[in-house]
C-alpha positions in Angstrom: 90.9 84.2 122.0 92.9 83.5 125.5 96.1 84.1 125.1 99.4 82.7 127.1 103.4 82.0 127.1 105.2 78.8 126.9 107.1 77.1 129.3 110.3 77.2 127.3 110.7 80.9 127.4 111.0 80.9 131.2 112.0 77.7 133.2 113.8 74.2 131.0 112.6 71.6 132.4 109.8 73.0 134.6 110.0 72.4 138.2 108.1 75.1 139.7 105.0 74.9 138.1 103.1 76.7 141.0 105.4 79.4 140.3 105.4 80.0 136.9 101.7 79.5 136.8 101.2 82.6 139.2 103.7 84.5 137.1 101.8 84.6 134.0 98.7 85.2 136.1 100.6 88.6 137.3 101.4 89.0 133.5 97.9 88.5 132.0 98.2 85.8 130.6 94.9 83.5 130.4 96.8 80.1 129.3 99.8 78.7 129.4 101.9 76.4 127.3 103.6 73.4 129.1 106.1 71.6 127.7 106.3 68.2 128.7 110.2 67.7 128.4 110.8 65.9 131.7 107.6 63.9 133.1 109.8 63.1 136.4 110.0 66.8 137.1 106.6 67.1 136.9 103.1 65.9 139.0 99.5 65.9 137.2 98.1 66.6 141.2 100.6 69.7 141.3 99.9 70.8 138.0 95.8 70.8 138.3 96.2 72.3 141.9 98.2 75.2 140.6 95.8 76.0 137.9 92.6 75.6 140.0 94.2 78.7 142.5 95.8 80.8 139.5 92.7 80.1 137.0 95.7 80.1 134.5 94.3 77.2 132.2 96.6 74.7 130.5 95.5 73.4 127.5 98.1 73.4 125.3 101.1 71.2 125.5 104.3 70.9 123.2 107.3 68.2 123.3 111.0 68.4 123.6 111.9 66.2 120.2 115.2 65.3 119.9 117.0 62.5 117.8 115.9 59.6 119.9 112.6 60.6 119.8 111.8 61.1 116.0 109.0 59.4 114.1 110.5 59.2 110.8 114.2 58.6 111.8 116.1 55.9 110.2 116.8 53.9 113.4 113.7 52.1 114.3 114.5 52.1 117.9 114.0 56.1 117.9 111.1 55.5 115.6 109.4 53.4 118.5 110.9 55.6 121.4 109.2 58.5 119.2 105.9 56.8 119.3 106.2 56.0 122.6 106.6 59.7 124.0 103.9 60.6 122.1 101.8 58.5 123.9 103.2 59.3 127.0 102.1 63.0 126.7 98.6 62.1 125.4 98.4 60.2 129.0 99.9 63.1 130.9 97.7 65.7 128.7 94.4 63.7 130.2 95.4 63.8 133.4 95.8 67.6 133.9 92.8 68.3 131.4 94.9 69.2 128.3 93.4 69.3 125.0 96.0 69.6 122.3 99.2 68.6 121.9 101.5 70.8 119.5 104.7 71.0 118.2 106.8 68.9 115.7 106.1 65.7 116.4 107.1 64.1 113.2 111.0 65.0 113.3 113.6 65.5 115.6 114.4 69.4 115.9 117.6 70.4 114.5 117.7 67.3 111.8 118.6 69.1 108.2 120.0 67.2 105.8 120.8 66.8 102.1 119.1 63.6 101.2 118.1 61.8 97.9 114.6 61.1 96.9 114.6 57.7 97.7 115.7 58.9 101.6 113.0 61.8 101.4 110.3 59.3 100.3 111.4 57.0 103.0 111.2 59.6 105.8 107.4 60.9 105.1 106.7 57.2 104.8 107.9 56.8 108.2 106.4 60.6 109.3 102.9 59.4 108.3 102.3 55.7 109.3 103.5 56.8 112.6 101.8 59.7 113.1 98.7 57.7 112.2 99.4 55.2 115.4 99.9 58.8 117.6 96.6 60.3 116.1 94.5 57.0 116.7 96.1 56.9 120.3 95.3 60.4 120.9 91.6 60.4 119.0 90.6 57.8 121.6 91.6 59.5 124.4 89.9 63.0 123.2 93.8 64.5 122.4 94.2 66.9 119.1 97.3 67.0 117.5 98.7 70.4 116.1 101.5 69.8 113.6 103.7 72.8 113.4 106.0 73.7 110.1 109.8 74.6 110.9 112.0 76.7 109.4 114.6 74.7 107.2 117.6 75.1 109.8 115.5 73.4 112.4 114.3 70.7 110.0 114.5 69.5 106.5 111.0 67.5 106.9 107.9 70.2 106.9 108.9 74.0 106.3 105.8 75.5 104.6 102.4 75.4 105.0 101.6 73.7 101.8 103.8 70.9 102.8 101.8 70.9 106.3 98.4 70.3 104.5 99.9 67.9 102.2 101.3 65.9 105.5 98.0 66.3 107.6 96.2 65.0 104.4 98.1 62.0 104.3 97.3 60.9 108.1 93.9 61.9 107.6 92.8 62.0 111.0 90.2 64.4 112.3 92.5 65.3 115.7 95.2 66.2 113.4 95.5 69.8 112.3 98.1 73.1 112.6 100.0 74.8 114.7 101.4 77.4 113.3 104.2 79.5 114.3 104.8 83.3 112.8 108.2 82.9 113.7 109.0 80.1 111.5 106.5 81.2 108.7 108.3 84.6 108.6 111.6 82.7 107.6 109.5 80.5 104.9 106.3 81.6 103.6 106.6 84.0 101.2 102.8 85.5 102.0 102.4 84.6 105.8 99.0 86.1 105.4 98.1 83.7 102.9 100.0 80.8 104.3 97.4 81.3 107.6 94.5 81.0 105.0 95.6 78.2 103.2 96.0 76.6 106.7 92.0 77.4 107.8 91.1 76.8 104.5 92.8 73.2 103.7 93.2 71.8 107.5 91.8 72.6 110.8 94.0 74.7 112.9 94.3 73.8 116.5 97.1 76.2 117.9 98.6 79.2 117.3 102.2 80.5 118.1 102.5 84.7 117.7 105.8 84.9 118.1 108.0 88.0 117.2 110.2 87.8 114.4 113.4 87.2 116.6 111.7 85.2 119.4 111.3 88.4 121.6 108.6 90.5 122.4 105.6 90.5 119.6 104.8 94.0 119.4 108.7 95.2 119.2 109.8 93.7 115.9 109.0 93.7 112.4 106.0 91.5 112.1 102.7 93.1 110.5 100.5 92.2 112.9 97.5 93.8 111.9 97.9 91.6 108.5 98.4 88.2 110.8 95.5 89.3 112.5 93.1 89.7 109.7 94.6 86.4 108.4 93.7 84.7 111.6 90.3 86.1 111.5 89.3 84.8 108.0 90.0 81.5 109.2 87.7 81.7 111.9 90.6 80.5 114.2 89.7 82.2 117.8 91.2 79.5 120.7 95.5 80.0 121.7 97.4 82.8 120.8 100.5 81.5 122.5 104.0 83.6 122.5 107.1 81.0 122.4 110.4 82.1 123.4 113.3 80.1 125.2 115.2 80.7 127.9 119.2 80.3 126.9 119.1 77.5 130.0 117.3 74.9 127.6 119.4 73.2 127.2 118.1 70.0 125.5 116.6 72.7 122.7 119.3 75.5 122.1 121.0 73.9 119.9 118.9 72.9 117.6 116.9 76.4 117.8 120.5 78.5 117.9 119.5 80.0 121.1 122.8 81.9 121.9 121.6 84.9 123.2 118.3 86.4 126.1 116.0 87.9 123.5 114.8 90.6 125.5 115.5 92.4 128.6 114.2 89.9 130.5 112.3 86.2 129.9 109.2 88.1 132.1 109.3 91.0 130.0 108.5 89.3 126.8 105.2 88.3 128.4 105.1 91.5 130.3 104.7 93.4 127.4 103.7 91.2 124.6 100.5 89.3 126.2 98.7 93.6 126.5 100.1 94.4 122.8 98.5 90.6 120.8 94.7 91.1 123.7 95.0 95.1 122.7 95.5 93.9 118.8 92.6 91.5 118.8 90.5 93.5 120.4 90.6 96.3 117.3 
């Protein structure tokens, strides 16, 4: 398994990409999560330069969804705009030799509502037929898509994995799969272990986020990482183990993810410390 940091945790929007790629080179890290908030801050030539002298691969990217870019909003304009981001980071993921594209890409982050069934129905109706446009897109171009389940403060759309399968089931897409996020399943599964089964078992999993249990450093929190492990492993799930944290300058994001606080000593020490502790922990 390579494993690798996200963008978020260190630089929001990412302008020094040569930087930041030769940073988690120093930290170990054998990928690294970009995510494509800003296309005007960033250069496909750059970007493939950058990982050609670092050998730091990207092959992973994730979006910045806010409300004018949601799938299954009510507005139709952000529906469109939604599917139209999409799109542009399926383009953006061939140029720099991306293969997935992860995240929550069928809701704006931060939208948690009460709503009545006829509004619920309305929204996965809206969730799916669009997502189907994004996964025939991508499927063309040779772009996976890794749906990732929220917790319910950061959405009221997809929380658990059992509503995961039953959304990926609906599109019914072969590039459409997982990401899943220990983070977010330790606020909602009530067997993450399990959850990570059903995941390989039901769906195909296509990223990974091992993440500590208060978006620090995995290895000093309360996580029982020799139980996600052996999860993981019965899936047969063995390509990004990616840790996501954010820096408190994203500001298009902390909001909706209540970043108020650094969550550790330093955004260089969660990948510092955390990439030796998940390669030392899959290598047992």
């Amino acid at each position: 398994m390579k494993f690798g940091i996200n963008s978020l945790a260190w630089q929001s929007p990412v302008t020094e990409i040569g930087r930041l790629l030769e940073q988690a080179k120093l930290y170990g890290c054998d990928i690294f999560e970009l995510a494509l908030e800003d296309f005007s801050t960033l250069d496909p030539d750059e970007i493939n330069k950058a990982v050609e002298e670092t050998g730091v691969l990207i092959k992973t990217v994730t979006g910045i969804h806010g409300p004018s870019r949601d799938i299954s909003a009510d507005e139709e304009e952000y529906r469109e705009s939604g599917i139209q981001y999409a799109k542009d980071m399926v383009d953006f993921a061939v140029e720099i030799g991306a293969e997935v594209i992860a995240g929550p890409i069928y809701s704006a982050v931060g939208k948690a509502r009460q709503q009545t069934p006829e509004e619920v129905e309305l929204k996965w109706k809206h969730g799916v037929d669009n997502m189907k446009v994004i996964a025939d897109y991508g499927a063309k171009k040779g772009i996976r898509f890794a749906v990732e389940t929220l917790n319910r403060f950061e959405t009221d759309f997809i929380n658990i994995v059992e509503q995961g399968v039953e959304y990926i089931h609906r599109i019914d897409f072969d590039n459409v799969g997982f990401l899943l996020d220990t983070f977010h399943m330790g606020i909602e599964e009530a067997s993450m272990p399990e959850a990570i089964r059903l995941a390989g078992r039901e769906c195909k999993i296509f990223d990974f986020h091992m993440c500590a249990n208060n978006r620090g450093t995995p290895g000093k929190d309360n996580n029982d990482w020799v139980a996600i492990r052996d999860a993981i492993r019965d899936t047969g799930y063995d390509d990004y183990g990616i840790i996501e944290s954010f820096t408190p300058d994203c500001v298009e994001i902390a909001k909706a993810a209540s970043v108020w606080r650094p969550f550790s000593e330093s955004p260089e020490a969660i990948a510092r410390d955390g990439i030796p502790f998940l390669k030392q922990l899959f290598a047992e």
